[in-house]
ZADOKOL-43946 format. One record per residue: x negated, y negated, z negated of N, C-alpha, C in turn. Coordinates in nm, 2 decimals, decimal comma, always signed. Atoms other than C-alpha are relative to their C-alpha. Layout:
N
> n.x|n.y|n.z|ca.x|ca.y|ca.z|c.x|c.y|c.z
> X|Y|Z|X|Y|Z|X|Y|Z
...
This chain:
233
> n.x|n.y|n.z|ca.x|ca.y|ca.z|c.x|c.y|c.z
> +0,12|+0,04|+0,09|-8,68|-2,46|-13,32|+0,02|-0,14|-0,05
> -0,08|+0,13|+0,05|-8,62|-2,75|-13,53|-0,19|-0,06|+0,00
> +0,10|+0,04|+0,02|-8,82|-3,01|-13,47|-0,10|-0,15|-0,08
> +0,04|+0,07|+0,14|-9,06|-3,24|-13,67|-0,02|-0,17|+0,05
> +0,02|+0,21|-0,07|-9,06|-3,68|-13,61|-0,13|+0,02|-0,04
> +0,11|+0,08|-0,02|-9,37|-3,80|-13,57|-0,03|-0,11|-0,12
> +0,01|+0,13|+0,11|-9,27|-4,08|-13,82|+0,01|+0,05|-0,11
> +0,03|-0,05|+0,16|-9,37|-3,95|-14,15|+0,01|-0,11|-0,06
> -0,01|+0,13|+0,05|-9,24|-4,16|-14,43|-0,15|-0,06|-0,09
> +0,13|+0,05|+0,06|-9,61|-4,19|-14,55|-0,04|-0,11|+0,17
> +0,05|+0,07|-0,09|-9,69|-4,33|-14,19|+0,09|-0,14|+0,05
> -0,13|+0,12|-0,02|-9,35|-4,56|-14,16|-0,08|-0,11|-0,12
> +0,03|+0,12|+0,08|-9,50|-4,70|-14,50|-0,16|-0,08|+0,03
> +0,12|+0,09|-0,04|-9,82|-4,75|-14,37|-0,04|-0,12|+0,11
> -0,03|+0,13|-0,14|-9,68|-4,97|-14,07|+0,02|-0,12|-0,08
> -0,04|+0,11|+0,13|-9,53|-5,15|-14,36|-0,10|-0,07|+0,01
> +0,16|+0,02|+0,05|-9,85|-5,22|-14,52|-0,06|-0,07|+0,09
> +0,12|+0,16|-0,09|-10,04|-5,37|-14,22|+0,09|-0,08|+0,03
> -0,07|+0,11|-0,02|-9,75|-5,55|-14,09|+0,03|-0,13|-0,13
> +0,01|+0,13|+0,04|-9,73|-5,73|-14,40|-0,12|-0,11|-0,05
> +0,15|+0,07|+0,05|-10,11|-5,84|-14,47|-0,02|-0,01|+0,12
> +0,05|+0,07|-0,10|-10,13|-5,92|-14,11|-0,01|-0,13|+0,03
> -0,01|+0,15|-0,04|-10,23|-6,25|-14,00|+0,09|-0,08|+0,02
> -0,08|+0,09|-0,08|-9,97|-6,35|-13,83|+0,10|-0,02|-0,09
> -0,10|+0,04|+0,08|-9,73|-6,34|-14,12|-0,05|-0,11|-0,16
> +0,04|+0,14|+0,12|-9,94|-6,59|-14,34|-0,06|-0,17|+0,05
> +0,05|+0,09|-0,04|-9,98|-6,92|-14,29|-0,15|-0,08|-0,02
> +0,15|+0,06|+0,00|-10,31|-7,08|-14,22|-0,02|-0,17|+0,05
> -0,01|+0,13|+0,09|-10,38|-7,40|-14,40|-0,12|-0,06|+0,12
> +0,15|+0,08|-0,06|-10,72|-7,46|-14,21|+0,06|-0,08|+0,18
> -0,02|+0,05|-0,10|-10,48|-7,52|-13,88|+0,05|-0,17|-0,03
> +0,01|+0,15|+0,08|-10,38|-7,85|-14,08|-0,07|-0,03|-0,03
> +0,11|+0,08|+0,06|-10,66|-8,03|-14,11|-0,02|-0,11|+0,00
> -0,03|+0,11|+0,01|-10,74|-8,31|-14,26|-0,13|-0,10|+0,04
> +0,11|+0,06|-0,06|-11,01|-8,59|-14,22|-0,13|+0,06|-0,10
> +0,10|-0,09|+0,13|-11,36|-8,47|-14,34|-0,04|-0,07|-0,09
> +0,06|+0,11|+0,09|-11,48|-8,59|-14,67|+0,09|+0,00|-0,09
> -0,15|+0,01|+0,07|-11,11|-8,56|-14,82|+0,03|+0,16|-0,12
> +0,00|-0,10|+0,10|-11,09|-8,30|-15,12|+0,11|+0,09|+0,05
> -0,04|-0,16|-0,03|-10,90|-7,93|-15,08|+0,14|-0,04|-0,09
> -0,15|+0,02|+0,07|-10,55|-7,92|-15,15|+0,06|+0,17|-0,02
> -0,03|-0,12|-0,01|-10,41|-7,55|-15,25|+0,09|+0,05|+0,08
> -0,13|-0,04|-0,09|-10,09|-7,53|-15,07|-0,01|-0,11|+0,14
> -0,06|+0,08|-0,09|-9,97|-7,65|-14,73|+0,11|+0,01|+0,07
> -0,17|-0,04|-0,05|-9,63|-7,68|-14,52|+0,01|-0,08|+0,17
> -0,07|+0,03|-0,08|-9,52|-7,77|-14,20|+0,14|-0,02|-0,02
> -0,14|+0,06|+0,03|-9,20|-8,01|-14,26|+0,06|+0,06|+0,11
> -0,13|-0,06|-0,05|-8,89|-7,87|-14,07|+0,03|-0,10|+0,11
> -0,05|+0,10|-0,04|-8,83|-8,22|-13,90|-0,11|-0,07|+0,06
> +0,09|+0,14|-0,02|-9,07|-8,48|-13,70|-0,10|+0,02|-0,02
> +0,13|-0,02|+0,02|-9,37|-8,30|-13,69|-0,10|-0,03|-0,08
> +0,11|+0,03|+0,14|-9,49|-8,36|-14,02|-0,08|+0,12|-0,07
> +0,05|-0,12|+0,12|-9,73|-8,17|-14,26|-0,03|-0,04|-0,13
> +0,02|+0,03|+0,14|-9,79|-8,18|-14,64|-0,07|+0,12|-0,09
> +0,07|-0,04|+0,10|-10,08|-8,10|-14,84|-0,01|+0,02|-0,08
> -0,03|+0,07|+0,19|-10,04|-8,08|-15,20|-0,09|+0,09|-0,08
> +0,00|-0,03|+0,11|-10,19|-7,97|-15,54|+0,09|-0,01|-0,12
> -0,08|+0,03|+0,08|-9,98|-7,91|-15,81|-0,07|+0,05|-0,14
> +0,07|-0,01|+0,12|-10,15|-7,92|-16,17|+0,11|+0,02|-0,11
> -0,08|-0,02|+0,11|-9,90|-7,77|-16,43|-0,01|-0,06|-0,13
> +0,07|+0,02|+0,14|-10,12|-7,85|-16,73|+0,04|-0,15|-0,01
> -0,10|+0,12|-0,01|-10,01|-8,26|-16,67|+0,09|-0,02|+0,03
> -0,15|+0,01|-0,10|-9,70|-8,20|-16,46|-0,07|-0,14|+0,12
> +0,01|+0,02|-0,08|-9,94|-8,38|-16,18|+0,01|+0,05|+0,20
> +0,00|-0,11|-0,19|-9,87|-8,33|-15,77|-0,12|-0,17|+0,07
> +0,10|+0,06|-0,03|-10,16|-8,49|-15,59|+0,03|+0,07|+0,12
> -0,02|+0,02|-0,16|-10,07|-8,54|-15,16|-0,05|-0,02|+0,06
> +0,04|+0,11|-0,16|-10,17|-8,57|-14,81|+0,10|+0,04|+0,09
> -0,10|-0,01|-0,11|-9,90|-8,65|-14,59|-0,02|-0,05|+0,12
> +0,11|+0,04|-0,11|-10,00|-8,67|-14,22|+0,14|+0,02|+0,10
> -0,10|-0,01|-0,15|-9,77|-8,75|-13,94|-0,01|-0,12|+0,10
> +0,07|+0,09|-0,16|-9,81|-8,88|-13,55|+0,10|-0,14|-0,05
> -0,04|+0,15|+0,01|-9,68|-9,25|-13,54|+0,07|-0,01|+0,11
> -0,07|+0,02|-0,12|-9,38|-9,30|-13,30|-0,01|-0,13|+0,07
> +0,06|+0,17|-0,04|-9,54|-9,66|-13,24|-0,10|+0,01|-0,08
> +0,13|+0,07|+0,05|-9,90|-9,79|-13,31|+0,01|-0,09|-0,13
> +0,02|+0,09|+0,10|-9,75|-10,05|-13,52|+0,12|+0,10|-0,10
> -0,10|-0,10|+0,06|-9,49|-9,78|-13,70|-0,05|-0,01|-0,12
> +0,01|-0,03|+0,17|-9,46|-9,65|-14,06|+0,00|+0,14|-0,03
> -0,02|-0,13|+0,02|-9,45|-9,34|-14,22|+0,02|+0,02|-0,16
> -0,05|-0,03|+0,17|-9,32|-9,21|-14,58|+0,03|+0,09|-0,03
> -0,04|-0,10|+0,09|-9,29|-8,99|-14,80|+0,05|+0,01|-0,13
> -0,04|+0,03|+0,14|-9,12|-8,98|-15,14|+0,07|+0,14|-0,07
> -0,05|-0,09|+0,11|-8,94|-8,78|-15,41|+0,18|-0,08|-0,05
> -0,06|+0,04|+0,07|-8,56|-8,80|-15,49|+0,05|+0,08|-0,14
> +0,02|-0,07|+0,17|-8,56|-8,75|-15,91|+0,15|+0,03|-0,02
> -0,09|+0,01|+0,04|-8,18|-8,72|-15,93|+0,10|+0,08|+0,14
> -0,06|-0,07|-0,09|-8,03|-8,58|-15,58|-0,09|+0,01|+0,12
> +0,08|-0,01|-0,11|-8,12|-8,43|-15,25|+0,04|-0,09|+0,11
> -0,04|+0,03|-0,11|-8,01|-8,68|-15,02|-0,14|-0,17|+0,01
> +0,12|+0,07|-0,12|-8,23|-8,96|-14,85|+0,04|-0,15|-0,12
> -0,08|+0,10|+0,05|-8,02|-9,26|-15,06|-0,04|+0,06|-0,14
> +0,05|-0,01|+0,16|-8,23|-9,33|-15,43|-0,12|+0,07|-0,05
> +0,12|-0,05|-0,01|-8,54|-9,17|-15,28|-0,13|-0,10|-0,08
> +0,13|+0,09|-0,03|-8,85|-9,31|-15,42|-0,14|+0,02|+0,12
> +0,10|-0,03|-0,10|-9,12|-9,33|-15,14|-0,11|-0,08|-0,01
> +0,13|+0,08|-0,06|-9,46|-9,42|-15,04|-0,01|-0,01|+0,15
> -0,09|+0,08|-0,17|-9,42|-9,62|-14,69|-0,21|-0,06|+0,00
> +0,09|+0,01|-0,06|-9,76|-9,64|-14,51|-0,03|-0,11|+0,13
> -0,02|+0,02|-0,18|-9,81|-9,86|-14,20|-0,17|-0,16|-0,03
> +0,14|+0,06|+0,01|-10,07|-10,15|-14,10|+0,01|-0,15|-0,06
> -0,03|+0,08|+0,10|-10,10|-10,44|-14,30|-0,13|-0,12|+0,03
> +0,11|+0,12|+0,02|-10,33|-10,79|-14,14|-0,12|+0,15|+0,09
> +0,13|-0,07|-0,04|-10,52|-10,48|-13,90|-0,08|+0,12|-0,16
> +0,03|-0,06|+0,14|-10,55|-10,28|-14,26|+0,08|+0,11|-0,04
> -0,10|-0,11|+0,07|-10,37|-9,94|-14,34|+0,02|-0,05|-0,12
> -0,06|-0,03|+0,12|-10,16|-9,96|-14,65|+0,08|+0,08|-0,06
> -0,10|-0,09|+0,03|-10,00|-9,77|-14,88|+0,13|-0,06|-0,11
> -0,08|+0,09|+0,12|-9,67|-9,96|-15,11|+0,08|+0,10|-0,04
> -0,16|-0,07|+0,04|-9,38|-9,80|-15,29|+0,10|-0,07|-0,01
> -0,12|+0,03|-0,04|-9,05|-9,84|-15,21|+0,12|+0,08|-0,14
> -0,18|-0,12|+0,03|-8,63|-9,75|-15,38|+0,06|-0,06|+0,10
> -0,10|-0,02|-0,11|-8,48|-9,69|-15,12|+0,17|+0,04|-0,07
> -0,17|-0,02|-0,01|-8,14|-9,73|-15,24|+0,08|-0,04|+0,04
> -0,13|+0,01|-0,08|-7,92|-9,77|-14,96|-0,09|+0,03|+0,14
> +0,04|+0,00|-0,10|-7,96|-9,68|-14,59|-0,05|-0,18|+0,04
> +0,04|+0,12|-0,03|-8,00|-10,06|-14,53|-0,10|-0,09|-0,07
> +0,10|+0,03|+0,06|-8,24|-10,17|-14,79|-0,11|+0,08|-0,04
> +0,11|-0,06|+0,04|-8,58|-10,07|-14,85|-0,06|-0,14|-0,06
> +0,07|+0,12|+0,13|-8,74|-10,29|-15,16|-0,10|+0,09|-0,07
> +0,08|-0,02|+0,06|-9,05|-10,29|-15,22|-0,02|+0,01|-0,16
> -0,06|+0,01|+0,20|-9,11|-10,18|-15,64|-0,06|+0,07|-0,05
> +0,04|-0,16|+0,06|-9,25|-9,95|-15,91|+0,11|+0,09|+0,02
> -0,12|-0,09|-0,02|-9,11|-9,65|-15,90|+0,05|+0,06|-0,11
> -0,07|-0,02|+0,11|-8,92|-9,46|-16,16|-0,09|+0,08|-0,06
> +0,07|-0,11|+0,05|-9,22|-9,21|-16,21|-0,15|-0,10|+0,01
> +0,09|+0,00|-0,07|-9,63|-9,27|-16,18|-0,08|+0,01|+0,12
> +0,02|-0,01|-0,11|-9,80|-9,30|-15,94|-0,17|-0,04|-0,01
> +0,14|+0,12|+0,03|-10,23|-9,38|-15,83|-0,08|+0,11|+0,08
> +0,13|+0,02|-0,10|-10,55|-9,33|-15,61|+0,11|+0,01|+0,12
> -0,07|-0,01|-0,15|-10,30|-9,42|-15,29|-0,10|-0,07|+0,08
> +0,08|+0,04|-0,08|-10,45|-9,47|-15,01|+0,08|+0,04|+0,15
> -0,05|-0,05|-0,17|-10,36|-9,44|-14,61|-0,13|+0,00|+0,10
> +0,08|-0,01|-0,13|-10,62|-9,36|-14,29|+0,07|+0,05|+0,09
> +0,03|-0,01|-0,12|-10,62|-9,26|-13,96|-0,07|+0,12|+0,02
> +0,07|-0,10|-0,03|-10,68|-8,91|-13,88|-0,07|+0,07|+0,12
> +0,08|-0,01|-0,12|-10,90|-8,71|-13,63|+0,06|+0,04|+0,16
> -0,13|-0,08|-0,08|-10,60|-8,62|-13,44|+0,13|-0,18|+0,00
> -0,07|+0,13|+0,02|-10,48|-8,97|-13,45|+0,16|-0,03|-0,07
> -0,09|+0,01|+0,17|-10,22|-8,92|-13,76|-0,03|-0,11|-0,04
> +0,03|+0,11|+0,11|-10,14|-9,18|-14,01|-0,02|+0,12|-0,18
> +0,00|-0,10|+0,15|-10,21|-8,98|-14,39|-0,03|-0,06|-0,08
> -0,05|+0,06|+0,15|-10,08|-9,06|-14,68|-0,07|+0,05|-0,11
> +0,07|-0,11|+0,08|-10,29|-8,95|-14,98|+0,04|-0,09|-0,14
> -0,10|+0,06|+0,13|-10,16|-9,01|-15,37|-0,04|+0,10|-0,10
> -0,06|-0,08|+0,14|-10,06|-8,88|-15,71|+0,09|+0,00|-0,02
> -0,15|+0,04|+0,08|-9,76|-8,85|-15,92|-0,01|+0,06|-0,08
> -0,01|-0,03|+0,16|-9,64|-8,78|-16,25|+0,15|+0,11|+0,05
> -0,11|-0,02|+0,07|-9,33|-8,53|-16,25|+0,02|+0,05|-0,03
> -0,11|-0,04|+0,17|-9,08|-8,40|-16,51|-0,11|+0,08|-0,05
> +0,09|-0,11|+0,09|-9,28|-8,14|-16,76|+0,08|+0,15|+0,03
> -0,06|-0,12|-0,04|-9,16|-7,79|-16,66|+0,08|+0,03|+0,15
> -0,10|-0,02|-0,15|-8,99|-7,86|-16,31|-0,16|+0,09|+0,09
> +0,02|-0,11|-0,09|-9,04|-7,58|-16,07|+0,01|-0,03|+0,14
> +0,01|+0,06|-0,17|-8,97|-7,82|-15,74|+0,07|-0,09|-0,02
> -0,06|+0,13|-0,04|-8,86|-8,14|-15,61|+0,11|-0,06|+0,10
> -0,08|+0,04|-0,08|-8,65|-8,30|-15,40|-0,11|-0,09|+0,13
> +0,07|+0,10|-0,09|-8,83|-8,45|-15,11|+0,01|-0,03|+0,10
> -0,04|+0,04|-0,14|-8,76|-8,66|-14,83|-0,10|-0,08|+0,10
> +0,12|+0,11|-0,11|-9,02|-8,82|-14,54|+0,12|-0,01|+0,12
> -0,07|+0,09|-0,15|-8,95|-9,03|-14,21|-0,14|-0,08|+0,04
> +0,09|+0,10|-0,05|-9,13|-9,24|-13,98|+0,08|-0,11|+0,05
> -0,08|+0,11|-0,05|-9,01|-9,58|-13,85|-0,14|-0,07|+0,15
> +0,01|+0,04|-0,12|-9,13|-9,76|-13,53|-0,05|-0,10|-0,03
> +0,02|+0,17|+0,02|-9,17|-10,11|-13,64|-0,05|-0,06|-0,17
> +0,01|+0,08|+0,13|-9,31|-10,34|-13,95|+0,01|-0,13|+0,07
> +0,00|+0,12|-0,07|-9,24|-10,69|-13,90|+0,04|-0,09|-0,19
> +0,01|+0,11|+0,10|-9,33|-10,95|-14,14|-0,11|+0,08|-0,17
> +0,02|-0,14|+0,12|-9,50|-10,61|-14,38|+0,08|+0,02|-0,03
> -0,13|-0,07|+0,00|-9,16|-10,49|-14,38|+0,04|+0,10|+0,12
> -0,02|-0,08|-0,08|-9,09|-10,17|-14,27|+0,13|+0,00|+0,06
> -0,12|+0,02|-0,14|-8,80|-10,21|-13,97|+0,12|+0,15|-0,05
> -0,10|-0,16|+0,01|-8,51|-9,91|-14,00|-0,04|+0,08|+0,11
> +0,01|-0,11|-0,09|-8,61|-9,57|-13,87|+0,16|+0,05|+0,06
> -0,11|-0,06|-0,10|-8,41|-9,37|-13,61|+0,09|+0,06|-0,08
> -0,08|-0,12|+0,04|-8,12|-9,17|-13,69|+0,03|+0,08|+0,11
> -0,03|-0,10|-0,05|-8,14|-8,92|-13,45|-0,01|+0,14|-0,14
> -0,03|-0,15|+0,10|-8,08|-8,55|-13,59|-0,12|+0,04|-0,07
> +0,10|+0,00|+0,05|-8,44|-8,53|-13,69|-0,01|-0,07|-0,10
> +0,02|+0,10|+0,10|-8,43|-8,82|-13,88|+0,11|-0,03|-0,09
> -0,14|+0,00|+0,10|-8,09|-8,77|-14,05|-0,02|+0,16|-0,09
> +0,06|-0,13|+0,06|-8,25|-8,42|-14,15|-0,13|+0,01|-0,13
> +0,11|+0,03|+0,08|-8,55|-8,55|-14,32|-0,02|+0,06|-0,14
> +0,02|-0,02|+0,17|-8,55|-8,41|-14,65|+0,00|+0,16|-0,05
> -0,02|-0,12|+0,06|-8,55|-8,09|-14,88|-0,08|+0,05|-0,10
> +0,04|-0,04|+0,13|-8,69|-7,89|-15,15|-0,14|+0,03|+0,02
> +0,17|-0,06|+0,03|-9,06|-7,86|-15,24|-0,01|+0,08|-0,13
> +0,09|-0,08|+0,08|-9,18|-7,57|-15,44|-0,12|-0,02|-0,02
> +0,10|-0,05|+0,07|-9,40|-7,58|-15,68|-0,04|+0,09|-0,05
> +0,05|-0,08|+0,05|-9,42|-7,32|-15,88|+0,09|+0,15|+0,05
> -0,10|-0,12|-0,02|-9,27|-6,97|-15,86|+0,01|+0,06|-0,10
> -0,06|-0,03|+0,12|-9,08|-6,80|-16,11|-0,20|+0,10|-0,03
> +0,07|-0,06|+0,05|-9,36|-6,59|-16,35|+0,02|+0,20|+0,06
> +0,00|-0,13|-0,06|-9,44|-6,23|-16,19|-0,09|+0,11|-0,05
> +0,09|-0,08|+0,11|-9,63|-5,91|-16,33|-0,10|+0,03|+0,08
> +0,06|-0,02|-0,01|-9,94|-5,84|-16,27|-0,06|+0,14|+0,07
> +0,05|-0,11|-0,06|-10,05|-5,50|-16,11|-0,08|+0,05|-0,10
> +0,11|-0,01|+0,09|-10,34|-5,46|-16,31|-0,02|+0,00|-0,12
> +0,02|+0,03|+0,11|-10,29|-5,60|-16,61|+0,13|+0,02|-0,10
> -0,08|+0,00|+0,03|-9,92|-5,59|-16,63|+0,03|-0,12|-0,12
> -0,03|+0,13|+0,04|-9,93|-5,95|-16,77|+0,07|-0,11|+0,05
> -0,08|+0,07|-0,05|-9,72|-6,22|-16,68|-0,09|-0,16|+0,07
> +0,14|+0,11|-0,05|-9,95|-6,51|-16,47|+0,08|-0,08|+0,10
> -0,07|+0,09|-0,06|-9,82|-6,81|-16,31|-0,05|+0,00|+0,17
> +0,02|+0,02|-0,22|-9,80|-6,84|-15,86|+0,03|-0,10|+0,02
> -0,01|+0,14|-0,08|-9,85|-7,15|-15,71|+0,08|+0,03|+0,15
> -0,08|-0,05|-0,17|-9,56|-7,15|-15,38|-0,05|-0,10|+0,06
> +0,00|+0,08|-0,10|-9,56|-7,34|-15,11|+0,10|+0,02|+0,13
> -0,12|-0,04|-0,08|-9,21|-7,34|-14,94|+0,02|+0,11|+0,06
> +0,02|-0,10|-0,05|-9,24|-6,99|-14,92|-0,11|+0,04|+0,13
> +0,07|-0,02|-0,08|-9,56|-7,04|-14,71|-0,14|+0,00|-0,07
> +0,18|+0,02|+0,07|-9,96|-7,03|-14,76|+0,03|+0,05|-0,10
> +0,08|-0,07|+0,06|-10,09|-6,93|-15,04|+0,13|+0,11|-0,13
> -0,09|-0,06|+0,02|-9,74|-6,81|-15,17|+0,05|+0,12|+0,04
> -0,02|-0,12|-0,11|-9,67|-6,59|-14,91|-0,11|+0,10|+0,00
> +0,08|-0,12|+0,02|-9,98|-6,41|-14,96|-0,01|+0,08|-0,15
> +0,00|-0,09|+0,14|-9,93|-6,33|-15,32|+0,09|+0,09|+0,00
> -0,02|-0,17|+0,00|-9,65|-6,15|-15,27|+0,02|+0,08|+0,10
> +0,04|-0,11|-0,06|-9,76|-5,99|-15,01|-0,11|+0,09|-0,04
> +0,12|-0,14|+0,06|-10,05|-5,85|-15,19|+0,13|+0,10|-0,09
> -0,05|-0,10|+0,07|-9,78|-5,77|-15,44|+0,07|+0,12|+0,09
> -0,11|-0,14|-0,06|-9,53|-5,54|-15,23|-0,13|+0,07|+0,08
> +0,10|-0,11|-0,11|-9,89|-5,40|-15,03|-0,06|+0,10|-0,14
> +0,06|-0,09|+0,12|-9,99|-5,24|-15,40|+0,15|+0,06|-0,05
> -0,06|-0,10|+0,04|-9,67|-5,14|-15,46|+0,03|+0,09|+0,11
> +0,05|-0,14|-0,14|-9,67|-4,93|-15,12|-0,05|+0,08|-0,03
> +0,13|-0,09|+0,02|-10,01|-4,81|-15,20|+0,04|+0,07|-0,15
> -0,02|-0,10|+0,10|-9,84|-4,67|-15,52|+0,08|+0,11|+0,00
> -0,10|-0,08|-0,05|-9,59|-4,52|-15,34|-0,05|+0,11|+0,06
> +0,09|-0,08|-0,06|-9,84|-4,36|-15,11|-0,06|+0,10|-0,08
> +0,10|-0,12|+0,11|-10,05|-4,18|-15,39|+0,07|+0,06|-0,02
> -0,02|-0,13|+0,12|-9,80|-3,97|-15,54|+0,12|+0,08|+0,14
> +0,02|-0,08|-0,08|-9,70|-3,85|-15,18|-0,06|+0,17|+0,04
């Protein structure tokens, strides 16, 4: 007697289906949190390196990215930064925003970092404006900002670190352990143009290093195309 699986490919797809709109495969932005009173950022990321996170908005319509970068302080009197390199991905010709305390006063300055051994203070090669640094509820330092970049770029180059020391308002050289020689990589902003379900129109996705609010779009996408699979079952 021949017999029949249990696993029907209508039930295999419906494992599908919850496994991928399940919680645990989207990231949840609200476990980053920031101080209260601080405006909503669409996307968020857990950096790869040095237990950092990064908030962002990204406004197509100016080519603005508007930040909160929040990472623990490996010293009280330490630094922290974040920047953008406009021309390669390596750490060397980054521009950054360098955080630390300044006279008992958070600050925020910009730096070119062009060379491991110099950090000079400077404009940077792009915009920049409402910067600001606090002290979070979780005892973080966070960086919060704007910027101006290119008109059509799809992602950036971005590199953070922390340092240990300021001495004189000069930030000291951070570590180079493997964390801190790792520091850097690609931020998505946008994601390529994708069709619509519904409308079969073409409508722009905000990513987020393939996490948050990225990850849930196309997961809705591939859970409707399941569910079209299913119907004609």
């Amino acid at each position: 007697m021949k017999t029949r699986s249990f696993f029907s490919p209508s039930l295999i797809l419906l494992f599908s289906l919850w496994a991928l709109i399940s919680p645990s495969h989207s990231f949840n932005c609200s476990l980053l949190k920031l101080a209260a009173g601080k405006k909503q950022y669409s996307n968020c990321t857990e950096l790869p390196t040095l237990n950092l996170t990064l908030h962002f908005t990204f406004n197509a319509t100016n080519s603005s990215l508007s930040i909160a970068f929040s990472a623990p302080l490996s010293n009280p009197n330490g630094w922290i930064a974040w920047g953008i390199n406009p021309t390669t991905t390596r750490m060397v010709g980054s521009q950054a925003l360098i955080a630390f305390k300044n006279k008992g006063s958070l600050v925020v300055k910009t730096y070119n970092l062009s060379s491991y051994s110099s950090i000079v203070e400077g404009k940077l090669s792009f915009d920049v404006w409402d910067l600001e640094a606090e002290t979070d509820h979780d005892g973080k330092m966070v960086i919060y900002g704007s910027l101006k970049v290119r008109a059509s770029v799809e992602k950036v180059n971005q590199v953070w670190q922390v340092g240990s020391g300021v001495i004189n308002d000069h930030p000291m050289k951070h570590g180079f352990a493997k964390g801190n020689l790792d520091s850097l990589g690609e931020l998505k902003l946008m994601d390529k143009v994708s069709l619509s379900a519904s409308s079969h129109a073409p409508t722009p996705q905000v990513a987020n290093n393939d996490e948050g609010d990225g990850w849930r779009v196309r997961e809705i996408n591939v859970a409707l195309w399941i569910l079209a699979l299913l119907s004609v079952m």
